[in-house]
C-alpha positions as CSV (number, residue, x, y, z in Angstrom):
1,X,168.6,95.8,114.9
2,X,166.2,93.2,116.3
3,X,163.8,95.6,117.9
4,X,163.7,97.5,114.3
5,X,163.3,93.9,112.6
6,X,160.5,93.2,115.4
7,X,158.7,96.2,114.6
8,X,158.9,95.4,110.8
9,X,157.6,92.2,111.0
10,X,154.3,92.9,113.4
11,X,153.4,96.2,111.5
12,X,151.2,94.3,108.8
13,X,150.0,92.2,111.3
14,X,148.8,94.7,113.6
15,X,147.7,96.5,110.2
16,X,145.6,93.3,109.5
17,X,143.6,92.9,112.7
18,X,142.9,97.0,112.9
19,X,141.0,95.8,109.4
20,X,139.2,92.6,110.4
21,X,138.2,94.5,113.3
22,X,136.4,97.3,111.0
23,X,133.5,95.2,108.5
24,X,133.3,96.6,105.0
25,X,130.6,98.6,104.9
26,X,127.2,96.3,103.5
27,X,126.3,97.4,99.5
28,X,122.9,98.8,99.5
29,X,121.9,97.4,96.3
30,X,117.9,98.7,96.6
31,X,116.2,101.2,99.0
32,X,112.5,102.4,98.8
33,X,109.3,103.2,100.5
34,X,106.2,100.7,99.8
35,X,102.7,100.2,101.2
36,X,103.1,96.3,101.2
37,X,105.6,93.5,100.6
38,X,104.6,90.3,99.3
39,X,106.6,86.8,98.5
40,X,109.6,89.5,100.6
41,X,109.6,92.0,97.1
42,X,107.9,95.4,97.3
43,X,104.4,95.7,95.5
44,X,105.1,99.5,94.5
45,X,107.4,101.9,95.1
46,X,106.4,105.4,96.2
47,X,108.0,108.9,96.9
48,X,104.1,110.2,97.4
49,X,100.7,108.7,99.1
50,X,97.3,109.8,100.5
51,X,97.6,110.9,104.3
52,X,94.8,108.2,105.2
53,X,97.6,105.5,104.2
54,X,97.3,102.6,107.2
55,X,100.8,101.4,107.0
56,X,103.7,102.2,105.3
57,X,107.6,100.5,105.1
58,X,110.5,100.8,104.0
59,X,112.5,98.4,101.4
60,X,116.4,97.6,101.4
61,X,118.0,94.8,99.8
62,X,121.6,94.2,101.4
63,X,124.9,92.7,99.3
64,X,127.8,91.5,101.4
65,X,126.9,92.2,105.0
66,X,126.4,89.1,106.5
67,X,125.9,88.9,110.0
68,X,126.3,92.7,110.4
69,X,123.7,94.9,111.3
70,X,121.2,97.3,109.6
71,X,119.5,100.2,111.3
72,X,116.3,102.3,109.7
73,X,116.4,105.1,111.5
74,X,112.4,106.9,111.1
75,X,112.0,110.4,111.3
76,X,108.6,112.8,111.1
77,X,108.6,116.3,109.6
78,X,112.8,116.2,110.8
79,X,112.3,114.7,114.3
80,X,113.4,111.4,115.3
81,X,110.2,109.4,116.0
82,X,111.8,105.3,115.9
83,X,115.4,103.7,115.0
84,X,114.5,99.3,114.0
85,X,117.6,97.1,114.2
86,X,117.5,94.7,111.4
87,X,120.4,91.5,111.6
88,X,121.7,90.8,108.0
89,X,121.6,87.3,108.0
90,X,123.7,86.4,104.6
91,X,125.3,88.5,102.1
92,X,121.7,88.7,99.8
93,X,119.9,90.0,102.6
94,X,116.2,91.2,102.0
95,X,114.9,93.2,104.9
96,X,112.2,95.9,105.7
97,X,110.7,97.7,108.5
98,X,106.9,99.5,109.1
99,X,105.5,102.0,110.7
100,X,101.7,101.9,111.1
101,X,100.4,105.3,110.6
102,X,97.1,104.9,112.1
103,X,96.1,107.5,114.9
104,X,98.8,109.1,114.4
105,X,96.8,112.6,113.0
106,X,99.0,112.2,109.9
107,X,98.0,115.4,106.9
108,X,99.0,116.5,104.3
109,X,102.2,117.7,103.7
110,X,104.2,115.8,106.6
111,X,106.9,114.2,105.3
112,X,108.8,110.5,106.4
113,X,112.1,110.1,106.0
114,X,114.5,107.0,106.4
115,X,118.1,106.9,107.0
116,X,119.9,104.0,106.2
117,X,123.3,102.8,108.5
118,X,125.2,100.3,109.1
119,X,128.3,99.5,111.4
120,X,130.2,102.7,112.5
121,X,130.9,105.3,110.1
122,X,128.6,103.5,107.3
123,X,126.2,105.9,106.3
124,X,123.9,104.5,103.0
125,X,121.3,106.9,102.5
126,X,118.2,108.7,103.3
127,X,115.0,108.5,101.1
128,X,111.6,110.3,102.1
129,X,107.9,110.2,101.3
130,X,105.2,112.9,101.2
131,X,101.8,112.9,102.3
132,X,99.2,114.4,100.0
133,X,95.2,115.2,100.8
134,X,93.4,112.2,101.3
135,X,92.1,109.9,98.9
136,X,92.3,106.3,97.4
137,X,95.5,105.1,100.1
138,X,96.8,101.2,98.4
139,X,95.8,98.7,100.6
140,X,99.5,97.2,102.2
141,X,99.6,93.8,103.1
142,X,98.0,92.2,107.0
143,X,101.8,90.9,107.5
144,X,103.6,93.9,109.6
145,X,106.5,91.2,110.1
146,X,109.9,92.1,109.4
147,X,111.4,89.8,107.0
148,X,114.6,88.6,105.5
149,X,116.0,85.7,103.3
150,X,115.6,83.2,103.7
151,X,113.7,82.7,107.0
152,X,111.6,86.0,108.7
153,X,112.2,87.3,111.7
154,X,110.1,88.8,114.0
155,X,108.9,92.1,113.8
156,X,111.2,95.6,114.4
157,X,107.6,97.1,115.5
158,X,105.6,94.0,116.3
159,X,101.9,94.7,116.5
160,X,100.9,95.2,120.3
161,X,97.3,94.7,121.9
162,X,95.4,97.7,121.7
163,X,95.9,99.7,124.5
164,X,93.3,101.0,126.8
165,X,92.4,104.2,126.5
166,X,91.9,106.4,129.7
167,X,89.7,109.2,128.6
168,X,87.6,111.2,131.3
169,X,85.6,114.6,130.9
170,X,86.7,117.9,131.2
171,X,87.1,120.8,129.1
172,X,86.0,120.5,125.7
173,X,84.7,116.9,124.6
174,X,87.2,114.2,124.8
175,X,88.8,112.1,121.9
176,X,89.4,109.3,121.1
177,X,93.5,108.3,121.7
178,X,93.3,104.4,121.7
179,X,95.2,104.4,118.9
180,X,97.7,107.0,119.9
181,X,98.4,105.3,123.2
182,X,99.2,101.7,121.1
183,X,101.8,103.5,119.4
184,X,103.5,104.9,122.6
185,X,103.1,101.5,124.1
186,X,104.9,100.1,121.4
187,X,107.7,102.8,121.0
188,X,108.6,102.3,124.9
189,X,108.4,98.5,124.7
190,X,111.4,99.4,121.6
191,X,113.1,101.8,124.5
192,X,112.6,104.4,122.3
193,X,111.4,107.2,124.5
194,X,112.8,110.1,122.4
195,X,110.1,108.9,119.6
196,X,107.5,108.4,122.4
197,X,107.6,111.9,122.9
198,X,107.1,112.9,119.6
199,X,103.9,110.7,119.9
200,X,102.6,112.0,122.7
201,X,103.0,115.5,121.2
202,X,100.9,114.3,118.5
203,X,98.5,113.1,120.7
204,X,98.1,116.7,122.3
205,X,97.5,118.4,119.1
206,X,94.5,116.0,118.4
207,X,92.7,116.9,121.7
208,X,91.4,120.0,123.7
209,X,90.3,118.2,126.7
210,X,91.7,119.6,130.0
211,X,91.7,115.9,131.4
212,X,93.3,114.1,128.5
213,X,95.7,117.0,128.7
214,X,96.8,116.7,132.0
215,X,97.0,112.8,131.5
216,X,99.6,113.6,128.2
217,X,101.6,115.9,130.4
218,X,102.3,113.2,133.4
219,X,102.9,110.3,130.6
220,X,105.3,112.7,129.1
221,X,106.8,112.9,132.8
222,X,106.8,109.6,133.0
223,X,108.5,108.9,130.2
224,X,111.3,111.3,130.8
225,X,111.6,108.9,133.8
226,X,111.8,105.6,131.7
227,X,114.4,107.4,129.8
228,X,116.5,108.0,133.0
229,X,115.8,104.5,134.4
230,X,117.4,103.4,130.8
231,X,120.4,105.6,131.1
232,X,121.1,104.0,134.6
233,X,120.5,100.9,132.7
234,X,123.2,101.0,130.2
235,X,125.3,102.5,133.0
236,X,124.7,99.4,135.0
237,X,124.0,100.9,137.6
238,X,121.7,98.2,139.2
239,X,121.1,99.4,142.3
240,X,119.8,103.0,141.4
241,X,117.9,101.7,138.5
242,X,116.1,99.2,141.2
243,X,115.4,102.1,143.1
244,X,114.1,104.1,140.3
245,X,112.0,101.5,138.8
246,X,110.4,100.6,142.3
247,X,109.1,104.0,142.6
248,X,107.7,104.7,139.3
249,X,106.1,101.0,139.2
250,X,104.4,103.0,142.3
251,X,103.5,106.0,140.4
252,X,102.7,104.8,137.2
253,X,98.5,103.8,136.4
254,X,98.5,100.4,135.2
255,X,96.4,101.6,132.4
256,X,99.1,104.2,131.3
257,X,101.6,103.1,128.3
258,X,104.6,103.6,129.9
259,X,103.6,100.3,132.7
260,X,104.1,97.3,130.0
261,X,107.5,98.7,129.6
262,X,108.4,99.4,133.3
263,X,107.7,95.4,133.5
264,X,109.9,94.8,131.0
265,X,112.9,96.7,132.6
266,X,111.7,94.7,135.8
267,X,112.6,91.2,134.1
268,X,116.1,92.9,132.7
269,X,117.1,94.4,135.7
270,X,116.6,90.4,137.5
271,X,118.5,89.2,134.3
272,X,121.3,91.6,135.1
273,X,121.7,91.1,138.4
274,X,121.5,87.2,138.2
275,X,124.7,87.7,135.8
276,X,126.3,89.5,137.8
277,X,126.1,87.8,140.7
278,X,127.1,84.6,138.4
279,X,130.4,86.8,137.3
280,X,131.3,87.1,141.5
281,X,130.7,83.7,141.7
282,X,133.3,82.7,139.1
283,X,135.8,85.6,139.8
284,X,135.8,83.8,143.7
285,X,136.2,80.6,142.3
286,X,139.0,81.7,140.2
287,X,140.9,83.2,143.0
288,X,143.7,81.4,144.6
């Protein structure tokens, strides 16, 4: 009789803590694409704009999702080119990411798409925007910040120093990729190396030069090889990711986009292991 009075009693309680562990899903209350946000409200809304457009975002206003978390998840013609965290920082939460379309070979006819998430299982929408033949594009706002209400927060694709570009003879005349590379650079220095391959592939289909060629093919080697360094990453697997990053730190050009990020998993990989040589430290002190 206890044991069935026992079980009686913690049922809602249990029942209680499986909910507090799962967050309501956030209320998207407004979703769109603009060319330029000012005072943190979109200056248009558009399903449709010229394929010369510089920069173009996307919009969401957030009810009742504080101190959750908001993904954009970018897509090109149906492949996955960048996913932007945003933090909901109160439950009227104004937020937007951008994607700077610049050297990117963009045409008529390609199409952008956002999904919209939130915490597991919330899925809030998808919206998409058309390019048509070039003419007038709106001119979108200098500010490529990502914002919220009331104070901004830095940038889901912050803006990076243009990139050198490494462009030799050979073949047919060479292009110019400076703008290509920036957006690589950027999309590794985000981890995303699934949509730095989609922007490499881009960056083949503007050029004919057998040197720039071969140069796309070892970045997109190399960044299969970021990818793998980030899997042994997550794994934590230190001591193999060391390993790995030492020799492509080796075999990486400076000059190539995929270097600014290989430092960057250098610092992490020191943060890591200073933690967890801070967690041996305590579990030895602990120990009787």
């Amino acid at each position: 009789m206890r044991v069935i009075l026992l079980a009686t009693l913690l049922t809602p309680l249990l029942a209680t803590a499986q909910t507090e562990s799962q967050p309501a899903c956030p209320t998207l209350a407004r979703a769109s694409f603009t060319t330029a946000v000012e005072n943190r409200e979109p200056t248009n809304t558009v399903s449709q704009v010229p394929a010369n457009t510089d920069e173009l975002l996307f919009y969401t206003e957030v009810h009742d999702g504080s101190n959750q978390t908001l993904y954009h998840h970018w897509t090109l013609n149906g492949e996955p080119f960048v996913d932007v965290t945003l933090e909901i920082g109160s439950d009227f939460w104004r937020t937007w990411s951008s994607k700077t379309l610049t050297g990117l070979g963009m045409k008529a006819g390609d199409i952008w798409e956002v999904s919209v998430t939130g915490a597991k299982g919330c899925e809030l929408g998808h919206w998409q925007v058309t390019l048509t033949e070039t003419g007038n594009a709106p001119t979108p706002t200098p500010d490529t910040t990502t914002q919220g209400n009331p104070n901004p927060d830095r940038a889901s694709e912050p803006t990076p120093a243009q990139a050198p570009a490494t462009i030799k003879n050979g073949g047919s005349d060479p292009v110019d990729l400076s703008a290509n590379f920036t957006v690589i650079e950027e999309l590794l220095t985000l981890g995303d190396s699934r949509g730095a391959r989609s922007a490499i592939k881009r960056a083949r289909a503007l050029t004919d030069n057998a040197q720039q060629l071969a140069e796309l093919d070892q970045m997109d080697k190399d960044n299969q090889a970021f990818a793998e360094l980030n899997q042994l990453i997550r794994q934590r697997d230190i001591s193999a990711a060391r390993q790995k990053l030492q020799a492509l730190m080796v075999s990486v050009p400076p000059e190539s986009p995929v270097y600014p990020a290989l430092q960057g998993r250098h610092k992490l990989l020191d943060q890591l292991n200073e933690m967890n040589r801070d967690s041996a430290t305590l579990q030895a002190a602990s120990t009787p």
